[in-house]
C-alpha positions in Angstrom: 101.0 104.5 90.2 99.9 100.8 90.4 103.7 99.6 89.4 105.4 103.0 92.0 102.2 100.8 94.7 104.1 97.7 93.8 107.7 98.4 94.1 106.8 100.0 97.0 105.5 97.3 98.9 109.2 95.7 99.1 110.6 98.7 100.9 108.2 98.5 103.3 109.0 94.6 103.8 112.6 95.3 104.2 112.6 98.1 106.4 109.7 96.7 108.5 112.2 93.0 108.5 115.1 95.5 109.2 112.8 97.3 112.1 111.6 93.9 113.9 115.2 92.6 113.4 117.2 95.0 115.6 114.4 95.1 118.0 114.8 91.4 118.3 118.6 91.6 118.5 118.3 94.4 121.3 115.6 92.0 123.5 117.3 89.1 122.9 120.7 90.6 123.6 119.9 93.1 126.3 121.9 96.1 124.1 121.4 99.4 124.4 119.0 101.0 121.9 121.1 102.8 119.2 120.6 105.5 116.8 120.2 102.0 114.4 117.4 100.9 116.2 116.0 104.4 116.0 116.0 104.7 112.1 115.1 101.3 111.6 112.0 102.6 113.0 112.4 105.7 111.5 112.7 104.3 108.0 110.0 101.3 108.3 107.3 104.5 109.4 108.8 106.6 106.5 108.3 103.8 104.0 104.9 103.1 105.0 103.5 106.7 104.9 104.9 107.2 101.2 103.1 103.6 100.7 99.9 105.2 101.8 100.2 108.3 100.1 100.6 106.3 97.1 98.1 103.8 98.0 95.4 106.6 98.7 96.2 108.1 95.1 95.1 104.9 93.5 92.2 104.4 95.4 90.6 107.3 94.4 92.1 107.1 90.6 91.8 103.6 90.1 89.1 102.3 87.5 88.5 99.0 89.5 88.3 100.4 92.8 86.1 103.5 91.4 83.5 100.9 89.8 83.2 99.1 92.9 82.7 102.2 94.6 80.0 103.4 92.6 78.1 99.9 93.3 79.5 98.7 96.8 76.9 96.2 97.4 78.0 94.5 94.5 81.7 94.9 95.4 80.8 93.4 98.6 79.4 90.2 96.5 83.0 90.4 94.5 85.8 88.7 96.5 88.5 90.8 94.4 86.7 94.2 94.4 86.0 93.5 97.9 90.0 93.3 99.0 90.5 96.4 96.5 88.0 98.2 98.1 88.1 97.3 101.9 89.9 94.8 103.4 93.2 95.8 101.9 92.8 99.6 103.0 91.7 98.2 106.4 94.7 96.3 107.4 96.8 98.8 105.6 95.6 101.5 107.9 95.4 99.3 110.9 99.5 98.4 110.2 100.3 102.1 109.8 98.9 102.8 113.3 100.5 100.0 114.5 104.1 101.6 113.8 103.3 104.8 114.4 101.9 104.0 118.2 105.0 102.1 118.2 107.5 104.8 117.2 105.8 106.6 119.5 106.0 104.7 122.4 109.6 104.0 121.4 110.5 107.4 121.5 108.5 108.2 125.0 110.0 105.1 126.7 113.1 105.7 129.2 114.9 102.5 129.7 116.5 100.4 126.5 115.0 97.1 127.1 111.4 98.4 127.4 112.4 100.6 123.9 113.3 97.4 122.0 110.1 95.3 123.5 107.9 97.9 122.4 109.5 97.9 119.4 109.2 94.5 118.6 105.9 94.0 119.5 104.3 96.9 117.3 106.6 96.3 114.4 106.1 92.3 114.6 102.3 92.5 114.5 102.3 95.4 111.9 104.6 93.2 109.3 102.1 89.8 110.2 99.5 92.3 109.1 101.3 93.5 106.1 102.7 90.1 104.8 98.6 89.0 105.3 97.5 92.1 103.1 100.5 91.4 100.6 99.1 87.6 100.5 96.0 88.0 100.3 97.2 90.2 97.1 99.0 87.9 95.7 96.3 85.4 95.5 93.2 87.1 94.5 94.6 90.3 92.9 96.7 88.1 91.4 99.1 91.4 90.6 102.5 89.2 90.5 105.8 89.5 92.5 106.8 92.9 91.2 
């Protein structure tokens, strides 16, 4: 699940790119919001619920996360059992919300340009997030590009 977790992670970074991308193209360019823009949106929310399914099946299998679990003060101590344990759930989550408010706001909103601002503004913050959480992987997890 750990590698399905990892491979994961670069759909989510393309669709989310895809996602702020044609919202940027459609503020910047005054367009009309397409049934592009839509999956774009579609596909960066899709991606990121399978990544938490996925994500939430590890957490509650995973040895490392189970032992810091079963001793949290000392996982709060730990800086790596610490991100496995908290931090990376908590700006995973946050991001999630983040693009769903944001699809859903998309989808409520009448006028194109408003469609595309909203769109850029939840999608932007929700990839800084997840290019943070990714980061801070990649440094202290120390899991490797995969």
């Amino acid at each position: 699940m750990l590698l399905v977790h990892s491979i994961l992670r670069w759909a989510v970074l393309l669709t989310g790119i895809w996602a702020v991308i044609r919202a940027y193209k459609g503020v910047s360019g005054k367009t009309p919001f397409t049934a592009a823009d839509n999956k774009a949106g579609l596909f960066f929310m899709i991606a990121c619920d399978i990544q938490l399914l996925v994500g939430i099946i590890l957490f509650f299998t995973s040895p490392l996360v189970g032992a810091a679990r079963a001793d949290m003060g000392a996982a709060m101590k730990d800086s790596v059992l610490r991100l496995f344990t908290v931090e990376h759930e908590s700006l995973a989550i946050a991001a999630i919300a983040l693009v769903h408010i944001g699809k859903s706001k998309v989808k409520k909103a009448t006028d194109a340009v408003k469609k595309h601002k909203l769109a850029l503004n939840f999608y932007s913050i929700a990839m800084i997030l997840i290019i943070i959480m990714v980061a801070m992987i990649m440094t202290k997890g120390q899991r490797g590009w995969i």
